[in-house]
N, CA, C and O of each residue as an XYZ file, in Angstrom:
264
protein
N     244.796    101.702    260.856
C     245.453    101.145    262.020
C     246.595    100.234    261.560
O     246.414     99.366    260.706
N     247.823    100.465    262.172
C     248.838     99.840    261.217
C     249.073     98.208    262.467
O     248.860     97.926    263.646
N     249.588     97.604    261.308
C     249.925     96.289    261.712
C     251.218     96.697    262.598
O     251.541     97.848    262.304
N     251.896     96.249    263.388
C     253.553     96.091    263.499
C     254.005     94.690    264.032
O     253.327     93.773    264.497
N     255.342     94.797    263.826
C     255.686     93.171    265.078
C     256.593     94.065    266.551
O     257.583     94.796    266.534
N     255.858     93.666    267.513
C     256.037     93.906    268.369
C     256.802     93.000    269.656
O     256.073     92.542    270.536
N     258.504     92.737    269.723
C     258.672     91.796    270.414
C     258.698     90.445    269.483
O     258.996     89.308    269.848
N     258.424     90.752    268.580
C     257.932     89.797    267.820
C     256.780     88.691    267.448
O     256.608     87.559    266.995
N     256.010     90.035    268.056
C     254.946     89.303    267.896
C     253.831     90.317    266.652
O     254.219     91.478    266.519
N     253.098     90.092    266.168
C     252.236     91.137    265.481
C     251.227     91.554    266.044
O     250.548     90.750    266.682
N     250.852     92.899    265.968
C     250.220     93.183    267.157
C     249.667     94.598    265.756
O     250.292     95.112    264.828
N     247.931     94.810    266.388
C     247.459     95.715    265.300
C     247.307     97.172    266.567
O     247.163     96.963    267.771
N     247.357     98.129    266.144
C     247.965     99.252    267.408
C     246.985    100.708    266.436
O     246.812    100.935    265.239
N     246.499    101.484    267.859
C     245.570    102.354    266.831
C     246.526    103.941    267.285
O     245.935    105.001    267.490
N     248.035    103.795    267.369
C     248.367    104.958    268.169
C     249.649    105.186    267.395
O     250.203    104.304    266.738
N     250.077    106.415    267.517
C     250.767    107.132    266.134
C     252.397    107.250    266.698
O     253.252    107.510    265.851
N     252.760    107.086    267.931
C     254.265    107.080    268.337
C     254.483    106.513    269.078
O     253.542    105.942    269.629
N     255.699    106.319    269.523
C     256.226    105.246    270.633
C     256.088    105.629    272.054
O     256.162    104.832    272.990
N     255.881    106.915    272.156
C     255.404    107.474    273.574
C     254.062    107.400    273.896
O     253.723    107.867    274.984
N     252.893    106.710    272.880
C     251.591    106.876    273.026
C     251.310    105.417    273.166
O     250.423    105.089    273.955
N     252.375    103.906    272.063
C     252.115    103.065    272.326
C     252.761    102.780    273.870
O     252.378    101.769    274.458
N     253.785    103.718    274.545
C     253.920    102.856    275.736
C     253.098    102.732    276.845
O     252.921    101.933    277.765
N     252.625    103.861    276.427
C     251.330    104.560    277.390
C     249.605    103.652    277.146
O     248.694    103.514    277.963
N     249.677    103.316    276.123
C     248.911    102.225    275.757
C     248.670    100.886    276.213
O     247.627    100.274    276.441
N     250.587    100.398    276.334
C     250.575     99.089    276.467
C     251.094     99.446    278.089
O     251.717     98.438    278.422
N     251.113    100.405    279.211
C     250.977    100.693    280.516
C     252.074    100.442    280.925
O     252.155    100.289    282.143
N     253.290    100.303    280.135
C     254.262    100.371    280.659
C     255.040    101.716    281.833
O     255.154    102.939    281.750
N     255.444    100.662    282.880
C     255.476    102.211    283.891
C     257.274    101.923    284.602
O     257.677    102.538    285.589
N     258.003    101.033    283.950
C     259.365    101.203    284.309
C     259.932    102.221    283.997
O     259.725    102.675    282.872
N     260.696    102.797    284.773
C     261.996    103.923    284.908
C     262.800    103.739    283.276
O     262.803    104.548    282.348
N     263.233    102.821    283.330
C     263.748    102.738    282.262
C     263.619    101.522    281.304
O     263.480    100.359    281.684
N     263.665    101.823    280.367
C     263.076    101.020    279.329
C     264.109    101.053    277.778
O     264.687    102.086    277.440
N     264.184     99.929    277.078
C     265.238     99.987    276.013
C     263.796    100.287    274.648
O     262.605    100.100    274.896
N     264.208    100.651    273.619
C     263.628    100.856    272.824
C     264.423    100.946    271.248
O     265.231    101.816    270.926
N     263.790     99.411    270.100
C     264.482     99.476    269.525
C     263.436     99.942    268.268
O     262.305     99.455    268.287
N     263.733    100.704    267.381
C     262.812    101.020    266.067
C     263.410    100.521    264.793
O     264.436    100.954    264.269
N     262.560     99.453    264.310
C     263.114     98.920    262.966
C     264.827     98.716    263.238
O     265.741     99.289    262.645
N     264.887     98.056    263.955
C     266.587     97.743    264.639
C     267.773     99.261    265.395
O     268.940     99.454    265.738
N     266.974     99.696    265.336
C     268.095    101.257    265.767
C     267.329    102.121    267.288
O     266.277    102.604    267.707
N     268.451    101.913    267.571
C     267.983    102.406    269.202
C     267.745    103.784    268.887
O     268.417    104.519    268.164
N     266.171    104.157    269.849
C     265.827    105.238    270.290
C     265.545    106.163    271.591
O     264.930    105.812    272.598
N     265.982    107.095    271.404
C     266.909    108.140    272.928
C     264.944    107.943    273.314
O     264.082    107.644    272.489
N     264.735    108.245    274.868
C     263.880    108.709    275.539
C     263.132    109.795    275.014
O     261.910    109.890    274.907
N     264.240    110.802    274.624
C     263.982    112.333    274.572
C     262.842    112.287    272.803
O     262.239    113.330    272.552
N     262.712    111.300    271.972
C     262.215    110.893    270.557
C     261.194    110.503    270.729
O     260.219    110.860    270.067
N     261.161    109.577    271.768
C     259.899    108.664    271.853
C     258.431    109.592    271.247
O     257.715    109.111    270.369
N     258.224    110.615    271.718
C     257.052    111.281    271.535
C     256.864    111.840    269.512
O     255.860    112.138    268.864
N     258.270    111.763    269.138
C     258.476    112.208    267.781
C     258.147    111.406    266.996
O     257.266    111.609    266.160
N     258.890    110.180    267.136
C     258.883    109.090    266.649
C     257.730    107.950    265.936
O     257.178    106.947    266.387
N     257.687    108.545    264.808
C     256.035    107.566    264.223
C     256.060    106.123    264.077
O     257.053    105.437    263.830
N     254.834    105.720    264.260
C     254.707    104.273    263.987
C     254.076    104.168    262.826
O     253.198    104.905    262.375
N     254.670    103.005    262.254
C     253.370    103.003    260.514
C     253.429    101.280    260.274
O     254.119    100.464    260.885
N     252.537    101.068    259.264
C     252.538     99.323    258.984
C     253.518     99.334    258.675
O     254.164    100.094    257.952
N     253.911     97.782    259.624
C     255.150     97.110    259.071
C     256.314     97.815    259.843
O     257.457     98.019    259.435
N     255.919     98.051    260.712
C     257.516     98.838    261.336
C     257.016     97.228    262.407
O     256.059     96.473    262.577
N     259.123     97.561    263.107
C     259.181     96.071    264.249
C     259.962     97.104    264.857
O     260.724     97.966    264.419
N     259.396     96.640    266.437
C     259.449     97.048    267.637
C     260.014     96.234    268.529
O     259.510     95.112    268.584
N     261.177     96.522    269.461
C     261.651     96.105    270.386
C     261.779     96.381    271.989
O     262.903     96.537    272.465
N     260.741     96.433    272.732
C     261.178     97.106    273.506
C     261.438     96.114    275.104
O     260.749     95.134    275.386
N     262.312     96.532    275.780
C     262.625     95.338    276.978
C     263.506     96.085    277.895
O     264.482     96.734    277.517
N     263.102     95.960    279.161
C     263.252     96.672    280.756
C     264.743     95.702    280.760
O     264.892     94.496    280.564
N     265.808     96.858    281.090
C     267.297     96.602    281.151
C     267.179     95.741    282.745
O     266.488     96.137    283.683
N     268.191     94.275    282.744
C     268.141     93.818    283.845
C     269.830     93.655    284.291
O     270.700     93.508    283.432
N     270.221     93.725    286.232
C     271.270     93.508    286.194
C     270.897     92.230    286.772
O     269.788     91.722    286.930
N     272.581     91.641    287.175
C     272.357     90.493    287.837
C     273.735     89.552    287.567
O     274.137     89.951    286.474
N     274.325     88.869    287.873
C     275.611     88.131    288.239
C     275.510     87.048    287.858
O     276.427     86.245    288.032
């Protein structure tokens, strides 16, 4: 089970991609930013995309506003 920082926080995660941790952590926004080890990842990856110890995770619901 790999460690990661998540948000920045460390967080121990028993799930193998970014489409399984979102589904994990119940995220249910439309849209969602997603950063892997600093490099943005398309929607269409998420399911490809492995997690392993020591990877950092960014992820945060795009807001507008004036």
């Amino acid at each position: 089970m790999p460690d990661i920082t998540l948000n920045g926080e460390t967080k121990n995660i028993t799930v193998e991609t970014i489409a399984d941790l979102i589904k994990e952590l119940d995220i249910r926004f439309k849209y969602i930013l997603v950063e892997h080890n600093g490099e943005p990842v398309e929607r269409k990856n998420y399911s490809t995309t492995k997690i392993v110890d020591g990877d950092k995770l960014e992820i945060a619901q795009p807001m507008s506003g004036g």
